[in-house]
C-alpha positions as CSV (number, residue, x, y, z in Angstrom):
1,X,-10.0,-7.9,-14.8
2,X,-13.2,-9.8,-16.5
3,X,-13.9,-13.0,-14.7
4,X,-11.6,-15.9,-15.9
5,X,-14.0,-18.2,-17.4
6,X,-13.6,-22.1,-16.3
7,X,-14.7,-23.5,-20.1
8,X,-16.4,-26.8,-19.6
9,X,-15.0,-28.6,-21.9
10,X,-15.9,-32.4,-21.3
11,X,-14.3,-35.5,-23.0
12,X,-17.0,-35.4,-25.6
13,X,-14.5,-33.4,-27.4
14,X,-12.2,-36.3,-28.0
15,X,-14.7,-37.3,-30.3
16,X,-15.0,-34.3,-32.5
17,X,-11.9,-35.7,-33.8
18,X,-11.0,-38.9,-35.9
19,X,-8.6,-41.0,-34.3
20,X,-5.0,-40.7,-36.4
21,X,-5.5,-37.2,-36.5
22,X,-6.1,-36.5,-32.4
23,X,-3.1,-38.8,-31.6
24,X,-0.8,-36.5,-33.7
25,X,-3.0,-33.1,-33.0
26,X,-2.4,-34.7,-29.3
27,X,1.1,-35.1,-29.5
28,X,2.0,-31.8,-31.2
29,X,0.5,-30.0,-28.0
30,X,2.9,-30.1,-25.6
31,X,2.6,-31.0,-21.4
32,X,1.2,-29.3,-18.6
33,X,5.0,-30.3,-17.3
34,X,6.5,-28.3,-20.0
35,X,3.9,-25.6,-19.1
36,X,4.7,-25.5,-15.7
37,X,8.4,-25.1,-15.9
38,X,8.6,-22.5,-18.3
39,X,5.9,-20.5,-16.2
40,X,8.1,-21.2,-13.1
41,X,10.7,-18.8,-14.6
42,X,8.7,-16.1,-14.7
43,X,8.1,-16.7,-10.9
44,X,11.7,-17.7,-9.7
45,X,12.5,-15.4,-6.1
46,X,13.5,-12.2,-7.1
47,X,17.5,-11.4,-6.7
48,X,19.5,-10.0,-4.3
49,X,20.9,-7.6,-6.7
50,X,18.5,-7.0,-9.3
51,X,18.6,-5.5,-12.5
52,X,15.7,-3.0,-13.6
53,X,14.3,-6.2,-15.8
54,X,13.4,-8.2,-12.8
55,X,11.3,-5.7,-11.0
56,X,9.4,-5.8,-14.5
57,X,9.1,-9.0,-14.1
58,X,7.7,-8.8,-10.7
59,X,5.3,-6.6,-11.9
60,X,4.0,-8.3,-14.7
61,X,3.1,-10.8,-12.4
62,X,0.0,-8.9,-11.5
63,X,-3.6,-9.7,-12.1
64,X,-5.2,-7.9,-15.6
65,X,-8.1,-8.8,-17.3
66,X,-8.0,-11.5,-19.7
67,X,-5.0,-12.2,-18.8
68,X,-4.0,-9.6,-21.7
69,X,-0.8,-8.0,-19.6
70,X,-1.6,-4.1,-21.2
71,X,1.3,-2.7,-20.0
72,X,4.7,-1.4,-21.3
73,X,7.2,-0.3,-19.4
74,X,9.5,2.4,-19.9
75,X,13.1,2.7,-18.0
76,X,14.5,6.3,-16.8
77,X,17.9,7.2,-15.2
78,X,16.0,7.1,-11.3
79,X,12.1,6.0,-12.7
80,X,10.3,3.3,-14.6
81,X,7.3,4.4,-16.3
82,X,4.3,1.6,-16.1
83,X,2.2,3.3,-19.4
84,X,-1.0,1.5,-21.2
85,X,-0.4,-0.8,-23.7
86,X,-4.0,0.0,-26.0
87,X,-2.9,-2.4,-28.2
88,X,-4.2,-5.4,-25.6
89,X,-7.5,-3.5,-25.5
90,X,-11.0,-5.8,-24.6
91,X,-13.3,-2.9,-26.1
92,X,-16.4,-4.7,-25.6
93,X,-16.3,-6.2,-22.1
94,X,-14.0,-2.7,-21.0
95,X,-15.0,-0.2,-23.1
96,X,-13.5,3.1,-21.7
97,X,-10.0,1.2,-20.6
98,X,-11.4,0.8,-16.3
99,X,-10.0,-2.9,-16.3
100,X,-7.1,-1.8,-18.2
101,X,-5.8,1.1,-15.8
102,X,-7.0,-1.3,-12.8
103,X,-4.7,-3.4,-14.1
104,X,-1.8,-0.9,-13.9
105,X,-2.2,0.0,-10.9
106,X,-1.7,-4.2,-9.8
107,X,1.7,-4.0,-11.4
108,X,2.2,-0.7,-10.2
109,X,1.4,-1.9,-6.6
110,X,3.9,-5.5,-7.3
111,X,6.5,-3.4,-8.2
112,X,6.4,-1.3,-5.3
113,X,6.8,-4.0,-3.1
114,X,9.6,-5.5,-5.1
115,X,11.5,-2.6,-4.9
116,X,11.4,-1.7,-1.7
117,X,12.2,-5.4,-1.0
118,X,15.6,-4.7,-2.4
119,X,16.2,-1.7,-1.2
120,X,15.2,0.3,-3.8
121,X,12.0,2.5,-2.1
122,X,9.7,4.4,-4.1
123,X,6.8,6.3,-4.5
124,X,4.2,5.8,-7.0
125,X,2.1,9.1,-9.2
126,X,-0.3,8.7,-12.1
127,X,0.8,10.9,-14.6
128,X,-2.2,12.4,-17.1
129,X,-0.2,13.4,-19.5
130,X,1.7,10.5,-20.4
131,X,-1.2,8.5,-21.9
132,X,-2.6,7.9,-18.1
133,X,1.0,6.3,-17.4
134,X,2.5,5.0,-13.5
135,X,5.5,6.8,-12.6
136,X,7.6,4.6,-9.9
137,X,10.5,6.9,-8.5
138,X,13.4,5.0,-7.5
139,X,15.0,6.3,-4.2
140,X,17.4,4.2,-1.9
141,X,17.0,3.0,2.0
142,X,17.0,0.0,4.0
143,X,15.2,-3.4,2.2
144,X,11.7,-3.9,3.1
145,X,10.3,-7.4,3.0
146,X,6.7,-8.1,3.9
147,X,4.7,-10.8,3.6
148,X,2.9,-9.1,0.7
149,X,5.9,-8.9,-1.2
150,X,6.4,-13.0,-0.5
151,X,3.4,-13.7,-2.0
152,X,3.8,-11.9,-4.9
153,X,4.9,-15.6,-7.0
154,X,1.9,-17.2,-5.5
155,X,-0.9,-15.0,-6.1
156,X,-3.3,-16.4,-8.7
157,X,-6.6,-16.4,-9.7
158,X,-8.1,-19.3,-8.7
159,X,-11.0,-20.1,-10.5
160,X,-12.7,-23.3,-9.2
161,X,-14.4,-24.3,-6.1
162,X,-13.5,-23.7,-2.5
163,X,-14.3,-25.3,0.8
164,X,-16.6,-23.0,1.9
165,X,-14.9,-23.0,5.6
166,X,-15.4,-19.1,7.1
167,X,-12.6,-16.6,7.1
168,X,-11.6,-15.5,11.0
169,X,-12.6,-11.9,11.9
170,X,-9.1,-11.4,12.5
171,X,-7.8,-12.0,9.0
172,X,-10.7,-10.6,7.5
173,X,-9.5,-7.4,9.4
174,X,-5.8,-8.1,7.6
175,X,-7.3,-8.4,4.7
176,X,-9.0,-4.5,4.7
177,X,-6.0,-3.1,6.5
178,X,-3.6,-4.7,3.6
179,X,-6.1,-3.0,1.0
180,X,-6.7,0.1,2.6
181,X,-5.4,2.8,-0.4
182,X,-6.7,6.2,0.2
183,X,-9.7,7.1,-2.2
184,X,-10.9,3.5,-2.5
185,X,-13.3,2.4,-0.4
186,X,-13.6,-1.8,0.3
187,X,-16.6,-3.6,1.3
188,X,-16.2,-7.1,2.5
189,X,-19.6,-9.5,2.4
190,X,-19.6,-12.1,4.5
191,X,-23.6,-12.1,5.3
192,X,-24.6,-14.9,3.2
193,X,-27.9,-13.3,2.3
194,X,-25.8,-10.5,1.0
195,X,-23.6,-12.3,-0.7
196,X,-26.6,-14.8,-2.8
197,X,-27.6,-11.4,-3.9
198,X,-24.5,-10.7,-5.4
199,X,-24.7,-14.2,-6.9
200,X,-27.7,-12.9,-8.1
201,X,-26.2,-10.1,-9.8
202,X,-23.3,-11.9,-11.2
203,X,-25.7,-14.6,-12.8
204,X,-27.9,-11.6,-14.3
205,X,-25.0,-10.0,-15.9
206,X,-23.2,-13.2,-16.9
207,X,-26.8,-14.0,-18.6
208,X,-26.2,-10.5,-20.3
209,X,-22.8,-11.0,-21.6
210,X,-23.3,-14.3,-22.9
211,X,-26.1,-13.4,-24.6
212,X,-24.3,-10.9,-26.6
213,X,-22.0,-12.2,-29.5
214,X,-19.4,-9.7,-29.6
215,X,-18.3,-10.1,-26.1
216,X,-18.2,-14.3,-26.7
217,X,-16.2,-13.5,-29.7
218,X,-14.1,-10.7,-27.7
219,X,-13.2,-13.8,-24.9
220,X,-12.4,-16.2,-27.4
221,X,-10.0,-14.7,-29.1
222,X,-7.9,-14.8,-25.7
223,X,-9.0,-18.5,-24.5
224,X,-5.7,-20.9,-24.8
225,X,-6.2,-24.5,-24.8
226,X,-3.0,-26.4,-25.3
227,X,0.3,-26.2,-23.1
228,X,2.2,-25.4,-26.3
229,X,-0.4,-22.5,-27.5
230,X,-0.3,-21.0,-24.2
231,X,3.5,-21.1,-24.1
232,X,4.0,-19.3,-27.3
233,X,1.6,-16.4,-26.5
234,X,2.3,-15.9,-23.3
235,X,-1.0,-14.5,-22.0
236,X,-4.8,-15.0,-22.3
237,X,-6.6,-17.5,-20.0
238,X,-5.3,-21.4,-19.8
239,X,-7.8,-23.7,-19.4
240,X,-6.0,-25.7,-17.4
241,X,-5.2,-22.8,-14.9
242,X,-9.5,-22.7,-14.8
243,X,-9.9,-26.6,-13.9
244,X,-10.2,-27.5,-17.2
245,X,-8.5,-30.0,-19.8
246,X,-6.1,-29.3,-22.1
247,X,-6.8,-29.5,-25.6
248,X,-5.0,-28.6,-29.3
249,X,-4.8,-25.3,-30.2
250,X,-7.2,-26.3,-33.3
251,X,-9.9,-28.1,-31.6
252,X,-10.3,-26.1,-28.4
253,X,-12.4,-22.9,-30.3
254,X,-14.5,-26.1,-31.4
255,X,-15.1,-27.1,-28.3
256,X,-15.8,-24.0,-26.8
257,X,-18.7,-23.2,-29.4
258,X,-20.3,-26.2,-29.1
259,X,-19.6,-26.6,-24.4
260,X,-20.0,-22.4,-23.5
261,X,-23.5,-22.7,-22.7
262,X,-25.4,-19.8,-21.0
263,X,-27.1,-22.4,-18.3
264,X,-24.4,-24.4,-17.5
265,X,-22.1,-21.4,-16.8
266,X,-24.7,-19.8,-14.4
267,X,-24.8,-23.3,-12.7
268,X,-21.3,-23.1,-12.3
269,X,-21.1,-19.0,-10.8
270,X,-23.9,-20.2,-8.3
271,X,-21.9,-23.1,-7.1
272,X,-18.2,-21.4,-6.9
273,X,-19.8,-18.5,-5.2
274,X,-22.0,-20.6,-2.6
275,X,-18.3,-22.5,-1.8
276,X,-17.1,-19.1,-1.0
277,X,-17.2,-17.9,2.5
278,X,-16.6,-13.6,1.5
279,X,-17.0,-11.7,-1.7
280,X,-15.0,-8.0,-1.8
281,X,-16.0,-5.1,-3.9
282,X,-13.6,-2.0,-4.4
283,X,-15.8,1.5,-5.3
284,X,-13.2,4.1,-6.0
285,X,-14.5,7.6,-5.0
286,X,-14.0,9.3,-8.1
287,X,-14.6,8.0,-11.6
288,X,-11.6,8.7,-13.9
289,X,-8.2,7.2,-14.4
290,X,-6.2,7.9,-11.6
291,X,-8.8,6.2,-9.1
292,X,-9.0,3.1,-11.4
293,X,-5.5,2.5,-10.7
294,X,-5.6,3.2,-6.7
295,X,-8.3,0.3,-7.2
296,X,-6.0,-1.4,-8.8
297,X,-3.1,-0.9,-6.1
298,X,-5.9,-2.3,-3.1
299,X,-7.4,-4.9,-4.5
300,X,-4.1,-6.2,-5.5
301,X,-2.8,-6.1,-2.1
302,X,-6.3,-7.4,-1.0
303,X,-5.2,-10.6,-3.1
304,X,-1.5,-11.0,-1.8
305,X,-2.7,-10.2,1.7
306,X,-5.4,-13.1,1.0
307,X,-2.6,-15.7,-0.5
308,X,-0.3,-15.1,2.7
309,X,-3.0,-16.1,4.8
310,X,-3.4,-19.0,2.6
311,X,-6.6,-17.7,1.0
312,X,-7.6,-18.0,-2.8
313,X,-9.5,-15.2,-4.7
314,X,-11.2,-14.9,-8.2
315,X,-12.8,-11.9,-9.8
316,X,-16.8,-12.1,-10.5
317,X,-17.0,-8.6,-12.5
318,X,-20.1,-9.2,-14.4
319,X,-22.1,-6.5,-12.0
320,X,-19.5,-3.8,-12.8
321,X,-19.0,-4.7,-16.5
322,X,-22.6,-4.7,-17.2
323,X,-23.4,-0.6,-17.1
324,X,-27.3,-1.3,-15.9
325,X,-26.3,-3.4,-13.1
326,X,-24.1,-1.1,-11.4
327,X,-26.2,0.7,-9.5
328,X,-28.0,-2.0,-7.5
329,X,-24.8,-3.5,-6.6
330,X,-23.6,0.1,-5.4
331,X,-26.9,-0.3,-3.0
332,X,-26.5,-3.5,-1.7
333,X,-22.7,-2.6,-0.9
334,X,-23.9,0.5,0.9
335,X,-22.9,3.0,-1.4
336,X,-25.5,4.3,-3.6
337,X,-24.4,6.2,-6.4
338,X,-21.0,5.5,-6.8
339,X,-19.5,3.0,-9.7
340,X,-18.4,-0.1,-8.2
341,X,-15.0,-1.5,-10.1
342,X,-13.9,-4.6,-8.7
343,X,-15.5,-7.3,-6.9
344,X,-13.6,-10.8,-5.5
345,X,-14.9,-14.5,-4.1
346,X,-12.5,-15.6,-1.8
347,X,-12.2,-18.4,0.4
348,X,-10.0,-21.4,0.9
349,X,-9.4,-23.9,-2.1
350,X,-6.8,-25.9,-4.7
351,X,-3.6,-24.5,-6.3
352,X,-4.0,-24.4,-10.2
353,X,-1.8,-24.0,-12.8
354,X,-0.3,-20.6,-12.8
355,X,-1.0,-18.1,-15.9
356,X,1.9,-17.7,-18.4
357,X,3.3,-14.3,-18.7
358,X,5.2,-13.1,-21.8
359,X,8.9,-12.7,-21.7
360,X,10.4,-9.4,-20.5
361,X,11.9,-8.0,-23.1
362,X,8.6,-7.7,-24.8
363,X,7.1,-5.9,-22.3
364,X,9.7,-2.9,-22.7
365,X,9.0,0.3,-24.9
């Protein structure tokens, strides 16, 4: 779950290209209409009487880095396996797969909530020796709808500014009751001092990653610019679900090179994060697998927990994707020594666009 970047791509972009050639480049791209009906699909309400492909497709709803979706899932007589897809890889902003197996454990943690929504209860197991895969084991009993489970269509990660109006202790205490997983530990920062430091930290590493060419080309190759493009694949990060303007497919790397600018992004990070009234970070408390995907499982019910209260949340990883930074966010959080793995702005703000998922039966080994 790298942060979503909000590109800044301005209307000087319209000039990049001649003026017969925009207006059918333009008209080729498709509508944020057109967009927003075929994602609504992929959120419709759940069924009384599922089949096993609509608990997939409640789970692919949850949050992954990128956007990329890494996940396949496999269908047993009582079980559905939820194994790595290492085809979807981000080897330089997640080199040894964290974000990746966090992001199983969010589909793992959607599809639990599903299921038992329908009647269908489970319980959830990592399993090592099936390439680091989540076993969800079907059982029966009464249905089971929480508020969680509501929110599961609604959940998004929304990248823009919020109002900076404070969260009530009291949902700030639903918030870390909802993401309360055994072997994760949370640590909500509502201090403002504490949380410009963080700022601080997010800045340094964003600094850090922009600085370095492979991860710029990494994140490009999963930016989508036009309704149509994003449509068609199914995944990676819409700029109009970041705030930004849609642009064709062929002119949107163009204007990424010449708008992604190391300043104006920092500028931007300081601002969404001085809008936001808490920040969470999630330190697992062991380092392997298994414990990436119980982070995985509580930060995605810290962000359904958040949307039923009416909350928005967005990821600012750069402390935890840059190695050297690690440890002084583990200190300021209280836990010295430890690896943090996910840290969240949240706070009240705008609906965006939702991001596209890919159809079902592609996500099925």
């Amino acid at each position: 779950m790298t942060t979503r970047r909000n590109i800044l791509l301005g209307g000087g972009a319209l000039a990049i290209a001649g003026a017969g050639t925009a207006y059918a480049a333009f008209r080729g791209m498709g509508s944020l209409d057109e967009y927003e009906a075929s994602v609504a699909a992929a959120r419709a309400a759940l069924r009384q009487t599922p089949e096993i492909a609509d608990f997939v497709r409640f789970a692919a709803l949850a949050a992954s880095g990128h956007n990329t979706q890494p996940w396949k899932f496999r269908v047993g007589a009582s079980r559905l396996d939820i194994r790595p897809d290492f085809s979807r890889r981000t080897p330089v902003v997640d080199p040894d797969d964290h974000h990746l197996f966090v992001s199983l454990g969010c589909a793992a943690e959607n599809l639990a909530l599903a299921s038992a929504a329908r009647g269908r209860p489970g319980h959830l197991h990592f399993d090592p020796s099936n390439d680091g895969a989540v076993v969800f084991e079907f059982s029966s009993g009464q249905a089971t709808v929480s508020e969680l489970f509501d929110a599961i269509p609604r959940r998004q990660s929304s990248r823009t500014d919020y109002d900076g109006k404070p969260v009530s202790g009291a949902d700030l205490e639903k918030l870390a009751v909802a993401a309360a997983v055994p072997g994760v530990d949370l640590v909500l920062a509502t201090d403002r001092p504490q949380i410009d430091r963080i700022r601080d930290l997010v800045i340094a590493g964003n600094s850090a990653q922009m600085a370095d060419k492979a991860f710029v080309r990494e994140l490009k190759t999963w930016l989508r610019f036009s309704p149509r493009q994003a449509i068609e694949m199914g995944d990676g990060l819409f700029s109009a679900s970041s705030g930004g303007p849609t642009l064709p497919a062929w002119l949107g790397p163009r204007v990424f090179e010449w708008a992604f600018k190391a300043d104006a992004e920092n500028d931007k990070y300081a601002r969404q994060i001085a809008s936001s009234p808490g920040v969470a970070v999630f330190v697992a408390r062991q380092e392997d697998r298994e414990h990436w995907v119980l982070t995985g499982r509580a930060c995605q019910r810290f962000a359904l927990q958040a949307t039923a209260l009416g909350l928005k949340c967005a990821f600012i990883n750069q402390p935890v994707e840059v190695a050297r930074l690690r440890p002084d966010l583990a200190s300021l959080v209280g836990l010295p020594g430890r690896r943090p793995d996910i840290v969240m702005r949240f706070g009240y703000g705008p609906a965006l666009p939702f991001s596209a998922r890919r159809p079902v039966v592609t996500l099925l080994a």
